[in-house]
C-alpha positions, 0 to 999 in steps of 0.5 A, a space after each residue: 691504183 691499178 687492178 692487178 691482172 691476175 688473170 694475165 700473170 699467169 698466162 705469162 706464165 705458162 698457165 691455163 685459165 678458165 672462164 666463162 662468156 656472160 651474156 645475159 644476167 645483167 646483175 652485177 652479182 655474177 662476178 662474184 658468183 663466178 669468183 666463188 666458184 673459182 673461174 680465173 676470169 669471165 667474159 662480159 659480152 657485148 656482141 651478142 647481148 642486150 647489156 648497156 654500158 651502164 651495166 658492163 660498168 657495174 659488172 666490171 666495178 663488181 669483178 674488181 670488188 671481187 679480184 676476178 678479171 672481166 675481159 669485155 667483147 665489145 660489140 664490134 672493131 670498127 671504132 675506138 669508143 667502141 674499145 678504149 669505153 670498156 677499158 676506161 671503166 676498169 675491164 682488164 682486157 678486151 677480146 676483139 670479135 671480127 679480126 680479119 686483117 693486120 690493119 684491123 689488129 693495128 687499130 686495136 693497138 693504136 686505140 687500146 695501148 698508150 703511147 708509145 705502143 699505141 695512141 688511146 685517149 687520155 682520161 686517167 682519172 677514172 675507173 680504171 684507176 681508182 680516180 687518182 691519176 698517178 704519175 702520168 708516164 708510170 700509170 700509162 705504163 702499168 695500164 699498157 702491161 696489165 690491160 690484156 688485148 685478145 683477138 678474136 679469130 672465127 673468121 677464115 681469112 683471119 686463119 689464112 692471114 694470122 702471121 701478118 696480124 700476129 706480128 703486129 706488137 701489143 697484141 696478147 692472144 688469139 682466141 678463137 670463136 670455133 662456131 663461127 669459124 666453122 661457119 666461114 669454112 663452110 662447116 656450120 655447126 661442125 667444130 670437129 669437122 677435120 677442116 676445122 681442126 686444122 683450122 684451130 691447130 695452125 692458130 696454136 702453131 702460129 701463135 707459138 712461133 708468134 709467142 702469143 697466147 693461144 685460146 678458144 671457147 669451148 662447151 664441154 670438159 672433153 673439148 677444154 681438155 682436147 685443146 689445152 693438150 695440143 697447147 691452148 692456154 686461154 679457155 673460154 668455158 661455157 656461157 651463163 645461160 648453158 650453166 646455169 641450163 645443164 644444172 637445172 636440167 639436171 636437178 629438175 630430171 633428178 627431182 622428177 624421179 623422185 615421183 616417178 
């Protein structure tokens, strides 16, 4: 039985999505938590967190439990284990940090699509699909359309060679990281410097001649409604930790009037 990617239908069709980066609850209790609170998706982190693959794999089982979609950012490009691991545990899609180059895009596609589209490994019969196999060509298929395969673009050269990496087929989005993008610009920490800005704008355009998805992390509603009205669809929406900050901070600045 193959997940259905709900997530992934509806970028296809024309739909935002929204959802968060977890990178530091390790309890696979989050998934179902964000499912309640009705995000389309979220984000397992594995770049920037302390998490194992033991504990992505419960995150992800618990995120098919619940019907939300986990995309994973493994921990880097470099490697297919690093990508096909996630993939064969059930995640519904891989966001790809550090894409610089149309060779890295190649890579992600041979190591994540099966054949013909690309060259993943063979293991059917596990997560991803309940254990049962299935007819070998149809599940191949069915994998290949609802496995969503996102690249990361926070670095300049990425920006600068985004047609060329775009072009190669298999590829669903570009998101973009605008923190480290300002930082390849030279701008750190300035995501609404002007030279970012046109920075992110040519990812829209060239992902809209591309016919690829457009996406990027933001941190606030303001700055969510700011791109999808220049056409980003993809959005990634705060992390578990400054959630979970902003309403303790507000709860607990609440509580102290109380005794003011």
């Amino acid at each position: 039985m193959i997940f259905k990617n709900r997530m992934k239908q509806s970028l296809k069709e024309g739909k935002v999505v929204f959802g968060p980066m977890v990178s530091e609850i390790r309890s696979p209790g989050i998934a179902l938590l964000l499912a309640q609170a009705g995000f389309d998706f979220f984000f397992i982190d594995m770049e920037h967190s302390c998490f194992t693959m033991e504990t992505m794999s419960d995150m992800v089982l618990a995120a098919r439990a619940a019907g939300i979609p986990a995309i994973v950012r493994p921990s880097s490009r470099k490697s297919h284990e690093y990508l096909s691991r996630p993939l064969d545990i059930g995640a519904s899609g891989l966001l790809v940090p550090q894409i610089q180059s149309r060779q890295d895009a190649e890579n992600v596609v041979a190591w994540c699509r099966y054949f013909p589209m690309g060259e993943r490994g063979m293991a059917l019969a596990r997560q991803h699909t309940f254990f049962e196999a299935g007819t070998t060509s149809e599940t191949m298929k069915q994998l290949n359309e609802e496995v969503l395969i996102a690249l990361q673009i926070e670095h300049r050269d990425a920006v600068e060679n985004l047609p060329e990496i775009l072009s190669v087929p298999g590829i669903d989005a570009a998101f973009v990281g605008p923190e480290d993008l300002a930082a390849s610009l030279g701008k750190p920490g300035q995501t609404s410097h002007p030279d970012v800005e046109q920075a992110v704008r040519r990812v829209i355009t060239v992902c809209r001649d591309k016919g690829i998805i457009p996406g990027i992390h933001t941190g606030s509603v303001d700055k969510a409604k700011h791109w999808i009205d220049q056409g980003m669809k993809f959005v990634g929406f705060g992390t578990d930790i400054k959630l979970i900050l902003q309403v303790c901070k507000s709860s607990v600045k609440e509580l102290r009037s109380l005794t003011a």
